[in-house]
Backbone as a chain_set.jsonl record, in Angstrom:
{"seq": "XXXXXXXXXXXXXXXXXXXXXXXXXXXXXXXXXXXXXXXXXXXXXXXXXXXXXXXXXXXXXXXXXXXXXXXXXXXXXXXXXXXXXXXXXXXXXXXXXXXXXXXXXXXXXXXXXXXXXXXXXXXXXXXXXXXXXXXXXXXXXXXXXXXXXXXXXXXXXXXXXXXXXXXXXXXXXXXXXXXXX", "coords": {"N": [[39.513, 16.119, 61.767], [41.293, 17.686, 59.185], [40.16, 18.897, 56.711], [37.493, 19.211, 55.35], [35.513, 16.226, 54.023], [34.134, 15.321, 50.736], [31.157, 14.609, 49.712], [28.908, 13.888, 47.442], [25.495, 14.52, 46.712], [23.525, 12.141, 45.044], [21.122, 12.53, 42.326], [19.35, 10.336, 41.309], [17.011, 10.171, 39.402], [15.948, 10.906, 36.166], [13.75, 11.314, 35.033], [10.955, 13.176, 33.841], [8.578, 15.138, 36.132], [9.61, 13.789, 38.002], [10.84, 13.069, 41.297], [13.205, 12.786, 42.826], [14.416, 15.628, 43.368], [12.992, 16.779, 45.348], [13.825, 14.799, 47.705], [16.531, 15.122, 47.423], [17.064, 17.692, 48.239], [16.157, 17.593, 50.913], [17.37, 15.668, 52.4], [19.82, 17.242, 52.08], [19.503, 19.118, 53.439], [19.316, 18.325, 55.999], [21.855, 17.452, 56.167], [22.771, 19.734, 55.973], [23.362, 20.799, 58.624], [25.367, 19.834, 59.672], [29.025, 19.15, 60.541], [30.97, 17.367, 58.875], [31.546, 17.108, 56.485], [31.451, 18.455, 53.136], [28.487, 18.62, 51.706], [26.953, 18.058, 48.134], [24.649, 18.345, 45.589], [24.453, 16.101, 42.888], [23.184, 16.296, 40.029], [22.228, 13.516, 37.561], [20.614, 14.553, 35.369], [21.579, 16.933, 34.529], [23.95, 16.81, 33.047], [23.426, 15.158, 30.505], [24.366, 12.762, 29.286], [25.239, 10.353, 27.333], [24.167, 7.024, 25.921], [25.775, 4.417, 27.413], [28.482, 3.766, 25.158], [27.372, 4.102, 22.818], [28.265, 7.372, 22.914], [30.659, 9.04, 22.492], [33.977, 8.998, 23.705], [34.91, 11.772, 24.588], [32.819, 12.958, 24.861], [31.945, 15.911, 26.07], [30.017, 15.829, 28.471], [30.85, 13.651, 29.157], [33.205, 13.939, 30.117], [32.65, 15.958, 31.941], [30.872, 14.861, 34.067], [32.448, 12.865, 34.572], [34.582, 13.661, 36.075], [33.447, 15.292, 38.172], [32.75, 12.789, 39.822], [34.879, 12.161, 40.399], [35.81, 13.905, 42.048], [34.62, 13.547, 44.743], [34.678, 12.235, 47.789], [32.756, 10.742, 48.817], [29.26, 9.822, 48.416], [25.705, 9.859, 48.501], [23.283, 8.44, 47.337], [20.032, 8.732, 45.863], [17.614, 7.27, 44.988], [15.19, 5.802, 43.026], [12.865, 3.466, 42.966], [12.131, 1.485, 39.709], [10.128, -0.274, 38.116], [10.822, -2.581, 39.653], [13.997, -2.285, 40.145], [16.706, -0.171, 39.46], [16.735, 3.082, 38.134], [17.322, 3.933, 34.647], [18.694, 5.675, 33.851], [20.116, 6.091, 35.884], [21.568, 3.663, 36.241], [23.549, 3.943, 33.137], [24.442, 6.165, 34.053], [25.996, 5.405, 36.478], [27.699, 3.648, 34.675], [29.167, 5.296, 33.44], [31.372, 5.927, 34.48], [34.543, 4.635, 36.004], [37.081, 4.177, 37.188], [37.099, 6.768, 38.971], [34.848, 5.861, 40.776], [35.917, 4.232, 42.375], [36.872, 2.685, 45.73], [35.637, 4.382, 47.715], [32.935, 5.406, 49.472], [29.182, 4.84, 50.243], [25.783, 5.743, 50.737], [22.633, 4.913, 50.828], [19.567, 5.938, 50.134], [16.195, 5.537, 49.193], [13.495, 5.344, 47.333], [9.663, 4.162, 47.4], [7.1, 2.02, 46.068], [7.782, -0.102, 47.961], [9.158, 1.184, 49.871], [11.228, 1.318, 48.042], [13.109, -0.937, 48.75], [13.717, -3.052, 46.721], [14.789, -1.782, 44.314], [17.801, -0.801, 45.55], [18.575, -2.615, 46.354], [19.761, -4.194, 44.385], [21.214, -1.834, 43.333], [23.374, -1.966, 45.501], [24.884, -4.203, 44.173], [26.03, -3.495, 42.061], [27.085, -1.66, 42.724], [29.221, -2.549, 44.534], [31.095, -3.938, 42.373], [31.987, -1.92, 41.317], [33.658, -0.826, 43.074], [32.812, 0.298, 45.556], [32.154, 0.937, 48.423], [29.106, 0.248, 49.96], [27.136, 1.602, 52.688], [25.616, -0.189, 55.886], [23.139, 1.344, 56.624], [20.255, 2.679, 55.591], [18.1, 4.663, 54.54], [14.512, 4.374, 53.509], [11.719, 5.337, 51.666], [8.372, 5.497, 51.528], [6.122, 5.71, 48.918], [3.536, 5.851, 48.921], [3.347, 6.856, 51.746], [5.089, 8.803, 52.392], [4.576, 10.714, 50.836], [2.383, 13.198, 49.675], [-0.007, 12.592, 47.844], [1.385, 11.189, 45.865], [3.277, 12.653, 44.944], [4.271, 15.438, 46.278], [7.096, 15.764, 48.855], [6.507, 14.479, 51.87], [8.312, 14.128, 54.734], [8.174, 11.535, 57.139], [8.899, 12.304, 60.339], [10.33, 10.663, 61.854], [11.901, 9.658, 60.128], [14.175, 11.27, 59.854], [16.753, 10.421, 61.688], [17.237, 8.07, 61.056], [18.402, 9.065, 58.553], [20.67, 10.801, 59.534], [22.169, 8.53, 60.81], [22.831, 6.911, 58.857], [24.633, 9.489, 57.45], [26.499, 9.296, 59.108], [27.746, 6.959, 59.287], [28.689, 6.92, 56.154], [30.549, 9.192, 56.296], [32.147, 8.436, 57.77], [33.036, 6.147, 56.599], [33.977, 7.021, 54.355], [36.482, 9.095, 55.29], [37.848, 6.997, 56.159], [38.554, 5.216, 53.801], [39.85, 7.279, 51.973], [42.472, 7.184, 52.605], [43.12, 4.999, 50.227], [42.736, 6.138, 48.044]], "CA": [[39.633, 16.111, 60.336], [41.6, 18.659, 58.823], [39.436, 18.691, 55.454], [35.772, 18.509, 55.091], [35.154, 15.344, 53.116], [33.354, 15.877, 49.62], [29.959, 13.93, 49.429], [28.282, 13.962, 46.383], [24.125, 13.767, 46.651], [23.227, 11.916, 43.652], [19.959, 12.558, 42.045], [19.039, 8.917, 40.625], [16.233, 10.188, 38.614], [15.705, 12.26, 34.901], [12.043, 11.458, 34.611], [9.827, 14.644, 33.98], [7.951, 15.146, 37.297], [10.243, 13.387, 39.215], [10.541, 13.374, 42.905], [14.323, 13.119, 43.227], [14.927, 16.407, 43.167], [12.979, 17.116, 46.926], [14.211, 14.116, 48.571], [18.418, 15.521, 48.068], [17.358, 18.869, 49.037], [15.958, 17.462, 52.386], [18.667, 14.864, 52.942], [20.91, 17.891, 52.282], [19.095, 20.03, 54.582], [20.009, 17.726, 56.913], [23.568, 17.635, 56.199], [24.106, 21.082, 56.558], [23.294, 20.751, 59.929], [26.546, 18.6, 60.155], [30.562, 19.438, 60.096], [31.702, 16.375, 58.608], [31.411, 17.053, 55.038], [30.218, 19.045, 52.244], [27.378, 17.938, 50.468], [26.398, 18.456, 47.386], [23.873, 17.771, 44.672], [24.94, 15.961, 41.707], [21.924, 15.836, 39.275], [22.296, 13.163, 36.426], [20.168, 15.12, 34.037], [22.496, 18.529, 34.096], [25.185, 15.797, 31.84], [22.837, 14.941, 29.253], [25.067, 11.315, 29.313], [24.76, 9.229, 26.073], [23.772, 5.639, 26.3], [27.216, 3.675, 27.065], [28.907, 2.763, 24.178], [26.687, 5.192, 21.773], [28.584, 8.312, 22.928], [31.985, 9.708, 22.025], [34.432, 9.143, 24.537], [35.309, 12.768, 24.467], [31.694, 13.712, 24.627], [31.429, 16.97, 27.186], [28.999, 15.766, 29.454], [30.628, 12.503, 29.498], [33.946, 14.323, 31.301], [32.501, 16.668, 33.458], [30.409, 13.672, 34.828], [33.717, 11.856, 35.139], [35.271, 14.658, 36.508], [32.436, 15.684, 38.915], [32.293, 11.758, 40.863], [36.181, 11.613, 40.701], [35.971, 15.069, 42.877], [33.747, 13.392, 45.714], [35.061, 10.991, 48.653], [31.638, 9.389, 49.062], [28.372, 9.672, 47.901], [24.666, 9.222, 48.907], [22.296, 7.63, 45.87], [18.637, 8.916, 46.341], [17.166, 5.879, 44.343], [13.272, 5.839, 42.815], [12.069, 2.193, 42.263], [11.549, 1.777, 38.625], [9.955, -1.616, 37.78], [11.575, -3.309, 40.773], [15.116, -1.771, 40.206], [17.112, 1.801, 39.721], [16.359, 3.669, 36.571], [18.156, 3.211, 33.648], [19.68, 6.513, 33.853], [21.305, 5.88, 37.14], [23.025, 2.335, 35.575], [24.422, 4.205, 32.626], [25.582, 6.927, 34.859], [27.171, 4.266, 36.977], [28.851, 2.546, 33.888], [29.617, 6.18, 32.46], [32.911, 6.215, 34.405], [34.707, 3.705, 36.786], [37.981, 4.298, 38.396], [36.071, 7.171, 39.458], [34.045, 5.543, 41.117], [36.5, 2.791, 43.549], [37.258, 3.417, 47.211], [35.138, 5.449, 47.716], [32.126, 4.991, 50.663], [27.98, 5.334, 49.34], [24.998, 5.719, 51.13], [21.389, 5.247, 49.71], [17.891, 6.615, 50.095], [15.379, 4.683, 48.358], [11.677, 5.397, 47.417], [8.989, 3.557, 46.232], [6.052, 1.066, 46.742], [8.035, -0.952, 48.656], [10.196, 1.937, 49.881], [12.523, 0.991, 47.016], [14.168, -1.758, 48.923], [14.334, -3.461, 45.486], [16.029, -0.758, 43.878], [18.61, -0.403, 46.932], [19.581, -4.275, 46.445], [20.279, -3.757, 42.725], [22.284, -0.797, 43.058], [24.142, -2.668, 46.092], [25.673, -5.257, 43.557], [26.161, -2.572, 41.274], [28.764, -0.678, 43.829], [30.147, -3.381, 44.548], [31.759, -4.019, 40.932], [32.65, -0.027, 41.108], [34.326, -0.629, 44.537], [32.446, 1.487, 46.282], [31.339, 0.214, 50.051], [27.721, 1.157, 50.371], [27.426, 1.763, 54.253], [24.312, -0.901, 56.206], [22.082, 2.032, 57.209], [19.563, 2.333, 54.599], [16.679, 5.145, 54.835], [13.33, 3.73, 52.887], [10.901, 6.273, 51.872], [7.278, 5.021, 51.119], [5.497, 6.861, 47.812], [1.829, 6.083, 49.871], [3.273, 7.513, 52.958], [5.911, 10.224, 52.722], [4.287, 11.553, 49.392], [1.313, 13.604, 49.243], [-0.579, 12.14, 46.156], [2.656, 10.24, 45.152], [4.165, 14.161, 44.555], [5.106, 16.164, 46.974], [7.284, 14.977, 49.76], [6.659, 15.043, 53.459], [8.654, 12.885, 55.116], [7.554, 11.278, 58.271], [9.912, 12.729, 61.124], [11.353, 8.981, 61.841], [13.635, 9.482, 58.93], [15.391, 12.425, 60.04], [17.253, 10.017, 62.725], [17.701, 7.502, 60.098], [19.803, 9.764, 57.762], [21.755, 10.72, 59.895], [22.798, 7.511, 61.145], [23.4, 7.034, 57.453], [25.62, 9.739, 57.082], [27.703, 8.812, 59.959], [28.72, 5.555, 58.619], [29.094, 7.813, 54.997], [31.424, 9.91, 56.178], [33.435, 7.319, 58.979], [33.722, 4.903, 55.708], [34.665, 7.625, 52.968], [37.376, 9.486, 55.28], [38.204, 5.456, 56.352], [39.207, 4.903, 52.777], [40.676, 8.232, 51.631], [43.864, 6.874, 51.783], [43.908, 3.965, 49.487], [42.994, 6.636, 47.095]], "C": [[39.895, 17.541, 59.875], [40.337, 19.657, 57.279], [38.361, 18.235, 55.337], [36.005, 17.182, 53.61], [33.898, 15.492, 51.905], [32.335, 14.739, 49.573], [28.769, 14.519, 48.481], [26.424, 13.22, 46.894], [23.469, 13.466, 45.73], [22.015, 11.474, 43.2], [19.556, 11.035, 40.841], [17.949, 8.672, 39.58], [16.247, 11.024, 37.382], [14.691, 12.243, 34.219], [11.238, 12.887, 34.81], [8.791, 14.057, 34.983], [8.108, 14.036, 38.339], [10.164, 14.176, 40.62], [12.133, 13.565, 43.39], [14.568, 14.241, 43.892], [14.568, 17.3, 44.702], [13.371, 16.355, 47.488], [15.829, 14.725, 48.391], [18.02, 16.97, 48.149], [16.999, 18.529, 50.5], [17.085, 16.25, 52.764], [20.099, 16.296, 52.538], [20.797, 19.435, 52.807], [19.717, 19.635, 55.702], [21.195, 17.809, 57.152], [23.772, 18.628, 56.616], [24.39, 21.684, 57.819], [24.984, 20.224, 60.74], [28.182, 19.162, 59.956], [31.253, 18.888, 59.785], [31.773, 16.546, 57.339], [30.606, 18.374, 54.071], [29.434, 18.493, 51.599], [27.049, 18.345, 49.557], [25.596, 18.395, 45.969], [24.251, 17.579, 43.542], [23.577, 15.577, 40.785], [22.044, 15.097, 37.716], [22.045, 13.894, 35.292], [21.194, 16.111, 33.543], [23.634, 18.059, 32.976], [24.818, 15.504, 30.873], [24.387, 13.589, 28.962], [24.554, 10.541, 28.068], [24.593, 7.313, 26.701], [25.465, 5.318, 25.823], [27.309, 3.219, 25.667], [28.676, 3.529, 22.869], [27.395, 6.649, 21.371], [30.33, 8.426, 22.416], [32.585, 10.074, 23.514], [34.944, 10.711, 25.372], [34.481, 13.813, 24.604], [31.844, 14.487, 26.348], [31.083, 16.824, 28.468], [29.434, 14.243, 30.103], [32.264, 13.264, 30.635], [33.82, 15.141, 32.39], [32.026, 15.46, 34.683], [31.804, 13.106, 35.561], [34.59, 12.553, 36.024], [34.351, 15.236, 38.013], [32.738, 14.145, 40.441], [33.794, 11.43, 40.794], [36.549, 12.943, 41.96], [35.812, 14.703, 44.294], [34.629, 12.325, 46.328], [34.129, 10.169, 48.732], [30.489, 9.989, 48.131], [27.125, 9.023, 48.436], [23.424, 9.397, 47.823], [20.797, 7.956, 46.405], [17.683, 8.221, 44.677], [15.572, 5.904, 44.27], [13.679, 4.088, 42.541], [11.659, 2.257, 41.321], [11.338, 0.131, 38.359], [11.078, -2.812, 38.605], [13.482, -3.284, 40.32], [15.335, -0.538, 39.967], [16.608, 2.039, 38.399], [17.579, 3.35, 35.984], [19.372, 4.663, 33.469], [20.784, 6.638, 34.387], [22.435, 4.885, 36.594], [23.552, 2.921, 34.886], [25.538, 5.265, 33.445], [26.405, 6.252, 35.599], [28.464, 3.928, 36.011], [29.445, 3.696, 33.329], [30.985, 6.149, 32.613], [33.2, 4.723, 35.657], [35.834, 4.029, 37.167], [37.621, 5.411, 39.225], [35.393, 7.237, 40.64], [34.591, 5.145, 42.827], [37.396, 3.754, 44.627], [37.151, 4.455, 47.773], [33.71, 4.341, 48.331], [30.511, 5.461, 49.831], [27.049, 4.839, 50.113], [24.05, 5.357, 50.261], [19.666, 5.063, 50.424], [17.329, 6.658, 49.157], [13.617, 5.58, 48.555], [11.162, 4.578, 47.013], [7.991, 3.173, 46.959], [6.637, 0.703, 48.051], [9.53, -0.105, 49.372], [11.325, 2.21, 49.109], [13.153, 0.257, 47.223], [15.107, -2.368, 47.703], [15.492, -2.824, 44.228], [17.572, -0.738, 44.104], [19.49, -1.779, 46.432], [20.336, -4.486, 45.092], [21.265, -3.026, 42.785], [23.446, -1.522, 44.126], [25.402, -3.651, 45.148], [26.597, -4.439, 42.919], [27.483, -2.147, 41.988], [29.709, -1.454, 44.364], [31.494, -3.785, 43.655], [32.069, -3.003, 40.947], [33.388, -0.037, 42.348], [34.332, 0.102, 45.153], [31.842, 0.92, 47.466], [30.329, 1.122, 50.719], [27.687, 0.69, 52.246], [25.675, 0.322, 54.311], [23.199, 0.401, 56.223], [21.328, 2.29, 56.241], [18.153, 3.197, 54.713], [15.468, 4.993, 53.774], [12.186, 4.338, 53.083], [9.774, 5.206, 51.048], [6.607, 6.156, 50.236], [4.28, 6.933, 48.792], [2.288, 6.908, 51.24], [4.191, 8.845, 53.296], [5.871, 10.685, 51.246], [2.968, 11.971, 49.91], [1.112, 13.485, 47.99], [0.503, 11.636, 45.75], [3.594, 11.582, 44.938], [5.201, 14.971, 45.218], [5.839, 15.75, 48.156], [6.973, 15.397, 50.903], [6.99, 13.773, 54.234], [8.467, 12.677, 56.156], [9.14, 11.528, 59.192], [11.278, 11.735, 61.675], [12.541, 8.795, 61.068], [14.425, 9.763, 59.011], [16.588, 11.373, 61.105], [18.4, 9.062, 61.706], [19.169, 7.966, 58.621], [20.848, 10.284, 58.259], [22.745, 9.768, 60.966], [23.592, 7.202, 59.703], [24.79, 8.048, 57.209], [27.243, 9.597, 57.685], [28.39, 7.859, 59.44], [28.859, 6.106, 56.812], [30.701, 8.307, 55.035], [32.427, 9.079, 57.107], [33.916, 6.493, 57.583], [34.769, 5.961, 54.724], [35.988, 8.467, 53.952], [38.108, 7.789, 55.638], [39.413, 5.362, 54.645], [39.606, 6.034, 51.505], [41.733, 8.011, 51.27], [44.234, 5.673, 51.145], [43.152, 4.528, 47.908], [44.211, 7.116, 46.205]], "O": [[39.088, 18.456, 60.038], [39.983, 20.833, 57.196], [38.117, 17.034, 55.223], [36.549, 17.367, 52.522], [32.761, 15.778, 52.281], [32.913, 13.681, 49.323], [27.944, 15.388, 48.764], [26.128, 12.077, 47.244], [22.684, 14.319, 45.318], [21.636, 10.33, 43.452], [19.6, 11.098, 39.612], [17.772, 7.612, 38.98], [16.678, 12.143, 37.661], [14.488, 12.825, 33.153], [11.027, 13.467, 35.875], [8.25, 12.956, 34.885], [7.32, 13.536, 39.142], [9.713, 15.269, 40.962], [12.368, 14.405, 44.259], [14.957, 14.095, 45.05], [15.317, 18.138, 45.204], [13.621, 16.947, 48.538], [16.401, 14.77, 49.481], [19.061, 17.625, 48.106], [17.567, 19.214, 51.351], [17.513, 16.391, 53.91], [21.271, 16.053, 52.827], [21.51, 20.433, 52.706], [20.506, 20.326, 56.346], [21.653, 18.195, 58.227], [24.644, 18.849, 57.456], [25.169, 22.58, 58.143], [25.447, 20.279, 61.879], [28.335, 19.689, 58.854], [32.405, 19.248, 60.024], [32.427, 15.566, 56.979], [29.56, 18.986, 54.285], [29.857, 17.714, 50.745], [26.585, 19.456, 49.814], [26.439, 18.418, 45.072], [24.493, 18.578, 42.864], [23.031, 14.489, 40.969], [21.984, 15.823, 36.724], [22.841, 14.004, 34.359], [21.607, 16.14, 32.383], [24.115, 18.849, 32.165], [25.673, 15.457, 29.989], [25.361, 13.973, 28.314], [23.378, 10.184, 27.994], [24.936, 6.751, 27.742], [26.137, 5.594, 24.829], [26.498, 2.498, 25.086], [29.529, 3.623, 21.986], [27.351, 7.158, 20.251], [30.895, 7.435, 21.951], [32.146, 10.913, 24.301], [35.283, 10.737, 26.556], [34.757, 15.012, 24.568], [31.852, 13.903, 27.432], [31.575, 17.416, 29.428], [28.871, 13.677, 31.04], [32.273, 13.025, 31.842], [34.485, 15.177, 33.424], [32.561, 15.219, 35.766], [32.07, 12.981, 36.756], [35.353, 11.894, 36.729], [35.091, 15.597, 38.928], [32.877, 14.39, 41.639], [34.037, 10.284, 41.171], [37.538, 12.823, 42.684], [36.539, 15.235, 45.133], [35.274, 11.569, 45.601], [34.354, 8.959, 48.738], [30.823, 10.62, 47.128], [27.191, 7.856, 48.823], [22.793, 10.435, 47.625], [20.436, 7.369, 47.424], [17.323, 8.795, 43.649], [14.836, 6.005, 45.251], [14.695, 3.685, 41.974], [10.673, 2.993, 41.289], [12.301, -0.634, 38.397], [11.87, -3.618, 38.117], [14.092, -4.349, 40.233], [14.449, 0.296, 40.15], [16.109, 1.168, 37.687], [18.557, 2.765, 36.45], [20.537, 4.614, 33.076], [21.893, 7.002, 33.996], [23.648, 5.067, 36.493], [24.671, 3.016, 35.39], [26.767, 5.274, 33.503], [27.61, 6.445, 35.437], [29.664, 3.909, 36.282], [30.385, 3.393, 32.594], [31.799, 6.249, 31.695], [32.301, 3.985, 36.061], [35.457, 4.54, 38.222], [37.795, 5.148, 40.415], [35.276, 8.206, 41.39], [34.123, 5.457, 43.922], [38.095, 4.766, 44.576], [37.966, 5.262, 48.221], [33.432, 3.189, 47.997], [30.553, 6.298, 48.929], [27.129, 3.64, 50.382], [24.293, 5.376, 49.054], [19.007, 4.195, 50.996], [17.554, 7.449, 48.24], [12.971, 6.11, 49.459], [11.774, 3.905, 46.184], [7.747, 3.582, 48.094], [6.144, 1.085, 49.112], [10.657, -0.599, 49.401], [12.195, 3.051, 49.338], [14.059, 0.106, 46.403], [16.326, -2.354, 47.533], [16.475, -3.231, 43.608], [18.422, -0.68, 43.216], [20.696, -1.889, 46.215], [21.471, -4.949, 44.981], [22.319, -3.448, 42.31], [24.538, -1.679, 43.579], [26.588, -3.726, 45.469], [27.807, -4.556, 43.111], [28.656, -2.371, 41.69], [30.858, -1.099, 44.627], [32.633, -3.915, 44.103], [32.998, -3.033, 40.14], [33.794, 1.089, 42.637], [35.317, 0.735, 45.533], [30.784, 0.333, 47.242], [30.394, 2.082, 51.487], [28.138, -0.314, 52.796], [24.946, 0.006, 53.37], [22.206, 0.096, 55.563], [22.12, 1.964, 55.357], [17.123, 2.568, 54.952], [15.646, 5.878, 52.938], [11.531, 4.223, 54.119], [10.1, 4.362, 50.213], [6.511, 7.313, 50.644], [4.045, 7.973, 49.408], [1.427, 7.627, 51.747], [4.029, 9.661, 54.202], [6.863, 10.972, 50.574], [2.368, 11.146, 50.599], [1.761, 14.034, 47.1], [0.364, 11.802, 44.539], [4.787, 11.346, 44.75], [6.39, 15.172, 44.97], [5.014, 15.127, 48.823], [7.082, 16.598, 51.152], [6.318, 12.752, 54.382], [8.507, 13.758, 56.742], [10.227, 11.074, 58.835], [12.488, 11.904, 61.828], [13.602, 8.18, 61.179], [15.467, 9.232, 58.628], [17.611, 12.056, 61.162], [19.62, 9.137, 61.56], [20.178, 7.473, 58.114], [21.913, 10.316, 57.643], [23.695, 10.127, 61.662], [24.814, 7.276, 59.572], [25.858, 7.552, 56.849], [28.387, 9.684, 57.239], [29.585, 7.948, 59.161], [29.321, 5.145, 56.197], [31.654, 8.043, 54.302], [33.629, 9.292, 56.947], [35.108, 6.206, 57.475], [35.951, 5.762, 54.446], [36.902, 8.564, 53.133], [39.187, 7.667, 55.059], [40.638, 5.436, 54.549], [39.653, 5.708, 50.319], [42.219, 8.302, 50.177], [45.357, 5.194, 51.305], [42.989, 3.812, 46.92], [44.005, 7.674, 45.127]]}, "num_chains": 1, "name": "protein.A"}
């Protein structure tokens, strides 16, 4: 591969004393271990995004956004469980833009009770309708077990294997469908 492939790590949370914000620096610790891609942290909040529909097509934050996930070949979603699905921030950011979005490859690293599976299956449908082909591999962080006090993360060493099985099938799908960009 002539061209590192652009992978966007997209912070899924904009709750004050969120956790997002250590799980994509250690999934992009990981990465940089790797020569398949750049990675790099896309943090919803930094857009200040209006609620679809509310905002002004023209609004600032709504083209860098659009401009930002039209930059990236793939993408890996680091997903909190919020009342047994993604936050609400993540869906509008989803719906903020859409061609964007299609043919284009997406990982995702879930937290929660229940590792976030529920989350994970939600956003699945979700990328689907954006034509984005979330890869199988699927790393599932537990708040009781790879949180101290629900806070800080420490992730149990098992994972590290896991993500980067993940990014393999990331970056095999997103240079895969490069060219029916």
């Amino acid at each position: 591969m002539s061209e590192q492939l652009k992978i966007g790590i997209i912070l899924g949370s904009t709750r004050q004393g969120r956790v997002s914000p250590q799980v994509g620096e250690w999934i992009k610790g990981i990465a940089g271990g790797r020569r398949d891609g750049h990675y790099e942290i896309i943090d919803i909040a930094e857009y200040k995004l209006p609620f679809m529909g509310e905002g002004d097509p023209d609004d600032a934050g709504v083209k860098a956004w659009a401009q930002k996930i039209d930059e990236m070949d793939g993408y890996v979603f680091i997903v909190a469980e919020y009342n047994h699905s993604i936050t609400g921030a993540l869906k509008n950011a989803l719906d903020t833009a859409y061609h964007e979005w299609n043919n284009k490859a997406a990982g995702i690293v879930s937290y929660g009770s229940t590792g976030g599976a529920r989350a994970a299956e939600h956003l699945r449908g979700i990328l689907g309708e954006l034509l984005v082909a979330d890869v199988r591999v699927h790393p599932t962080l537990s708040i009781f077990t790879d949180f101290e006090q629900f806070h800080t993360f420490k992730p149990a060493e098992l994972h590290t294997k896991s993500v980067h099985d993940m990014l393999d099938q990331v970056t095999a799908w997103s240079g895969a469908l490069k060219g029916l960009r």
